[in-house]
Every structure is written in structure tokens, then in C-alpha cells.
C-alpha positions as CSV (number, residue, x, y, z in Angstrom):
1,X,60.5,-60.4,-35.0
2,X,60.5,-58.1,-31.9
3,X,59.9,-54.4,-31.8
4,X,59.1,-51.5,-30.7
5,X,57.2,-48.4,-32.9
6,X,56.5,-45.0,-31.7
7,X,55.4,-41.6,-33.2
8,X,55.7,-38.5,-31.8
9,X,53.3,-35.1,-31.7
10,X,54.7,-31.7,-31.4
11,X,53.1,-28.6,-29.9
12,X,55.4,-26.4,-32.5
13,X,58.0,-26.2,-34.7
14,X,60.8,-26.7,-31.6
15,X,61.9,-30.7,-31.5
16,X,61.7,-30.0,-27.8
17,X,57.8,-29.7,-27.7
18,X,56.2,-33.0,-27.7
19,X,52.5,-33.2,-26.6
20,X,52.5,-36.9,-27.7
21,X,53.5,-40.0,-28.0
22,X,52.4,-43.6,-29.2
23,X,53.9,-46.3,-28.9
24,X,53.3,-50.2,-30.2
25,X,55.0,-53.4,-29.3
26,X,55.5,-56.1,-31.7
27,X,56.5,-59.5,-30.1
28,X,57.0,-62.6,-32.7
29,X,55.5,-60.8,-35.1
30,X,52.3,-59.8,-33.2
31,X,51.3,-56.2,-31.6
32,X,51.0,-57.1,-27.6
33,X,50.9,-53.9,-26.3
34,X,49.7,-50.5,-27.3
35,X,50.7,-47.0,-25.2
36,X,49.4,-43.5,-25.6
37,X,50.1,-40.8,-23.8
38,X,49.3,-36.4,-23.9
39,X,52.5,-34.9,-22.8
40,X,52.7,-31.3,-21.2
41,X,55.8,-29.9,-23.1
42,X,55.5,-26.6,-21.6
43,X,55.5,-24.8,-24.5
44,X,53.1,-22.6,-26.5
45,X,51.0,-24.4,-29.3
46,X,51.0,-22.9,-33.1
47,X,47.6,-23.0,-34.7
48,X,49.2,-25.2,-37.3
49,X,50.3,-27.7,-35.0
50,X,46.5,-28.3,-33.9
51,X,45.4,-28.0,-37.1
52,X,47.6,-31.3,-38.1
53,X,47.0,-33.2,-34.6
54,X,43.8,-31.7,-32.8
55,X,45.9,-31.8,-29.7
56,X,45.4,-28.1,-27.7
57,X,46.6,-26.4,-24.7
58,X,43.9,-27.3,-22.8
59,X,44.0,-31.1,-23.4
60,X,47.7,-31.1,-21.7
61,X,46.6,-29.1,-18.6
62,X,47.6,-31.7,-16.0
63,X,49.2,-34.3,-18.4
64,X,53.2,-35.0,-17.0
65,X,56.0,-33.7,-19.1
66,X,58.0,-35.5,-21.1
67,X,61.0,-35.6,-17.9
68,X,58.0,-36.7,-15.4
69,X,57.1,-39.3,-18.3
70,X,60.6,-40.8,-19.4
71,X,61.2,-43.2,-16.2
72,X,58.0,-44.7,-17.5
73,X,59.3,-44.7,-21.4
74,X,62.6,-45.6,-20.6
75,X,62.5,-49.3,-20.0
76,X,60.2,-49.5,-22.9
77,X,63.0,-48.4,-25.4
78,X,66.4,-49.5,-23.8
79,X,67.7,-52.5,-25.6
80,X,64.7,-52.1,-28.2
81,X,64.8,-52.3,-32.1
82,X,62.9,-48.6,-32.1
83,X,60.5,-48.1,-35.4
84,X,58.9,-45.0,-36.6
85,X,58.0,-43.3,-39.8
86,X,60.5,-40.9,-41.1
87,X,62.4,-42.0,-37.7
88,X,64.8,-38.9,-38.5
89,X,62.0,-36.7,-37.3
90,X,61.1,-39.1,-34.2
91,X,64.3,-39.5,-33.0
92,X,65.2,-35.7,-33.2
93,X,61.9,-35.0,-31.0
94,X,63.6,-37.6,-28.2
95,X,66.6,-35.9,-28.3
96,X,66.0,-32.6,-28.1
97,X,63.4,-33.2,-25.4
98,X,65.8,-35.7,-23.6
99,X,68.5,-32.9,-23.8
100,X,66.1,-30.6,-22.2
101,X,65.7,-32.2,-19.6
102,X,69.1,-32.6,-19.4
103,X,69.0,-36.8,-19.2
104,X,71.1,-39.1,-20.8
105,X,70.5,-40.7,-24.4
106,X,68.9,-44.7,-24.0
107,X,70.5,-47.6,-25.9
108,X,69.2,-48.7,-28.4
109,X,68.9,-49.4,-32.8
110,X,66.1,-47.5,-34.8
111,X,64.6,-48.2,-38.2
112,X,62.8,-46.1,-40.3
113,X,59.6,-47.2,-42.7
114,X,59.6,-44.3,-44.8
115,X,63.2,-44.9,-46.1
116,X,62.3,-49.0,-46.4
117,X,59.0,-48.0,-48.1
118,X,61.1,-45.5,-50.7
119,X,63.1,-48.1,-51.3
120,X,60.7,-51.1,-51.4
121,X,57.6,-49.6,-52.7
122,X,59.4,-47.7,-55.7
123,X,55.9,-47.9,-57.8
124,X,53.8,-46.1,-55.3
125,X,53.7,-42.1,-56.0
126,X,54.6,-41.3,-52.6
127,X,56.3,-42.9,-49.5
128,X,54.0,-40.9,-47.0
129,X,52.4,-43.0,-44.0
130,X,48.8,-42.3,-44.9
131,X,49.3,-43.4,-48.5
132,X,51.5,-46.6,-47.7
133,X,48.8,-47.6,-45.1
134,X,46.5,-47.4,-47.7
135,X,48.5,-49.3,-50.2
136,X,48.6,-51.8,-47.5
137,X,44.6,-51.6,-46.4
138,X,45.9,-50.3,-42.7
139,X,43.4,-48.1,-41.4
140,X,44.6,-44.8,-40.1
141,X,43.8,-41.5,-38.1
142,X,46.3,-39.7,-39.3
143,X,48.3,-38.1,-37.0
144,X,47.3,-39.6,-34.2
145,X,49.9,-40.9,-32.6
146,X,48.8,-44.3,-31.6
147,X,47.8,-44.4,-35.0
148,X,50.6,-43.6,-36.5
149,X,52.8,-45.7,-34.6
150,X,50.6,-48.7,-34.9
151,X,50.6,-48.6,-38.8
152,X,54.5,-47.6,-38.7
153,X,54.6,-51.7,-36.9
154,X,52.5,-53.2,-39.7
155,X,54.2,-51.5,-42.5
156,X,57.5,-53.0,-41.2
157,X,55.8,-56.3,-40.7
158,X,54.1,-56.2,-44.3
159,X,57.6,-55.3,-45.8
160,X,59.1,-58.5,-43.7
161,X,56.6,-60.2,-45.3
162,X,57.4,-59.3,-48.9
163,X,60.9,-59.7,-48.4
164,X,60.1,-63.0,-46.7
165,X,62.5,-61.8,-43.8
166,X,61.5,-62.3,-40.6
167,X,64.7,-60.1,-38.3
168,X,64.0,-55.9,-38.7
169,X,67.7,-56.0,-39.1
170,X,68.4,-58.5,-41.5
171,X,65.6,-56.8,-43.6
172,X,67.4,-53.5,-43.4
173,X,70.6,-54.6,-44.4
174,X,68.8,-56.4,-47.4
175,X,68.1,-52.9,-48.7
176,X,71.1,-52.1,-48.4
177,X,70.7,-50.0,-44.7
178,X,72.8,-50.0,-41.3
179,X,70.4,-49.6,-38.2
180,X,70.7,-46.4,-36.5
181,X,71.7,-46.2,-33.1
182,X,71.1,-43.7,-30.1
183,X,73.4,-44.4,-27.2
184,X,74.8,-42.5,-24.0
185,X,77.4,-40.6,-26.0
186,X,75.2,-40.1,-29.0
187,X,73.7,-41.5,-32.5
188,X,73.7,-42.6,-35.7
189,X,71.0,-42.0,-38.5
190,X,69.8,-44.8,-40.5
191,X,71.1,-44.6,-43.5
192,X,72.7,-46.6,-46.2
193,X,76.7,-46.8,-46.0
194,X,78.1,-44.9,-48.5
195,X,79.2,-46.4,-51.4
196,X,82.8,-46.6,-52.3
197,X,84.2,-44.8,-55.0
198,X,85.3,-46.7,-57.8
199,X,89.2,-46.2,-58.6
200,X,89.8,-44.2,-61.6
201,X,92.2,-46.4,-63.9
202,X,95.9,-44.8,-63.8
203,X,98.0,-44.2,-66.6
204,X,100.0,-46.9,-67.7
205,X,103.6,-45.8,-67.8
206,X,105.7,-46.4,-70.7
207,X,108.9,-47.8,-70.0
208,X,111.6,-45.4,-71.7
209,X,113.3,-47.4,-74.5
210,X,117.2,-46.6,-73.7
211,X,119.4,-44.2,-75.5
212,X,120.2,-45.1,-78.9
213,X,124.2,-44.8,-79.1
214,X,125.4,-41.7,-80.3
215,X,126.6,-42.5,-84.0
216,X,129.1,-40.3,-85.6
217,X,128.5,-39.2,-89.5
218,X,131.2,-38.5,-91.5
């Protein structure tokens, strides 16, 4: 029951500009270490952006950027079961900001408790993290990204719990999900295979009866 959640801030609408990150170890089912950290990503800030985080130009001033900051993330991720909440989102920000800086993609396999939750939590009205921490009693800053990550780690354990699984990976495939991967080459999204298409019955083919023999009428 080993893992590793993180959540990512963005200065703007560009992948590229994260301003934070939070990140949450989970080691035999118990969070043993908690990281936070304001990243400069060299970019200008929209207003909505602060509005949604509170993080602002000034608050960077100093901070390292994400390239001075990944020798330092790195070892925390390679080899890692990765978590995050609508992980699609958190794994484009590392990306984009890893292609950048022009550094090569980690190894490891992601998970994503917003696709889990949709699939596990069918009755609640929405699969957002704010409103499946509350269903959970997790309290949250939204948005914060130590936050976030932290309740993106319970929610996976809670969901473990329910499922009485106790592997992130044996738990995703129960739902019917394949881990996604980011490797040197590439990635993967998580996502569920997709299903096979059922064979459409053929036609059965009549045998031809044979030719009756030609019968001559007088």
C-alpha cells in the first residue's frame, strides 16, 4: 500500500506554468511524509489563476523553477505508483514543464482518484475533490496544493478500504482500469482498455440443393 500523491498549481492556462506543487507519501498505508513547494515558472499570472489558488507574482520572487527543482522531485517519483486528482491534468503540467526544460520523462505508473471516484462513488452528484473529501469527512483548503494532494492519498486509501483492497493496482484493475505510465520515451493515460466489440453473427449460408435433372415432356 505504497504511494506517492501530488497536485499541481498553475500560474495560467499554459501546462508549462506551475507555481506549485504538493506532494504526500503513503508507506503501508500511512502518510510519512508531506512536501510543498512555490515554484517560479517564469511566466505571467492571470487574475483567475490567483483567484483559484491565492498564489501571486510576488510570492514566487526567489522560489526555484521547476528545472532548479526537479533533481530534488525526481527521486521522489522514479519507480513511484504517482496519485493525483484528475491525474490527466497533473501529469500534463509535468510534462509540459519537463519538456520545457528540455529533461527527460521519469518512470513511473499513475492513478487517478477522480476516475476511481466516478466509478466507485456512482451515488454522489459530483466526482469533484472538494465534494468527495467531504463525502469522506477529509478536511480540505481547496486548492492548496498540499491540500489537495493530501486528500487525493486518503481518497485512494478510503476507496482501498471499501474495496477491501489493499495494492493501488490491484484496486484499479478491479474497476476495470490499466495504470498509466510515463516513461523516457513517453506515456500512457489511465484509462480503461477498451472493450472488444462483440462479433456481429454472419449469415448462415444455405447449401444449394443440386440441379434437379432436366426432364423431357412430351
Amino acid at each position: 500500500m505504497n504511494f506517492t500523491a501530488i497536485d499541481f498549481e498553475t500560474a495560467n492556462s499554459s501546462r508549462s506554468s506551475a507555481c506549485s506543487l504538493g506532494l504526500v507519501q503513503v508507506r503501508e498505508g500511512v502518510i510519512t511524509a508531506e512536501h510543498v513547494w512555490l515554484i517560479d515558472p517564469r511566466q505571467r499570472f492571470d487574475g483567475m489563476n490567483i483567484a483559484i489558488h491565492g498564489i501571486t507574482p510576488s510570492m514566487v520572487q526567489g522560489q526555484p523553477t521547476f528545472t532548479e527543482l526537479w533533481p530534488l522531485l525526481e527521486p521522489l517519483l522514479q519507480g513511484e505508483i504517482v496519485v493525483a486528482h484528475n491525474a490527466a491534468f497533473d501529469m500534463s503540467v509535468l510534462r509540459y514543464c519537463l519538456d520545457a526544460s528540455g529533461t527527460s520523462y521519469p518512470n513511473f505508473q499513475y492513478m487517478c482518484t477522480y476516475l476511481l471516484g466516478k466509478k466507485m462513488l456512482q451515488e454522489l452528484p459530483s466526482h469533484k475533490l472538494n465534494v468527495i473529501s467531504q463525502h469522506f469527512g477529509i478536511r480540505l483548503k481547496h486548492h492548496d496544493a498540499l491540500d489537495d494532494a493530501r486528500a487525493a492519498a486518503i481518497i485512494l486509501l478510503k476507496l482501498m478500504e471499501q474495496q477491501q483492497q489493499f495494492e493501488p493496482l490491484l484496486l484499479a484493475d478491479s474497476q476495470g482500469y490499466r495504470a498509466g505510465t510515463m516513461y523516457s520515451g513517453g506515456y500512457t493515460p489511465f484509462k480503461s482498455p477498451p472493450k472488444k466489440a462483440a462479433k456481429k453473427p454472419g449469415k448462415k449460408r444455405v447449401p444449394l440443393l443440386p440441379a434437379a435433372p432436366f426432364e423431357q415432356r412430351f
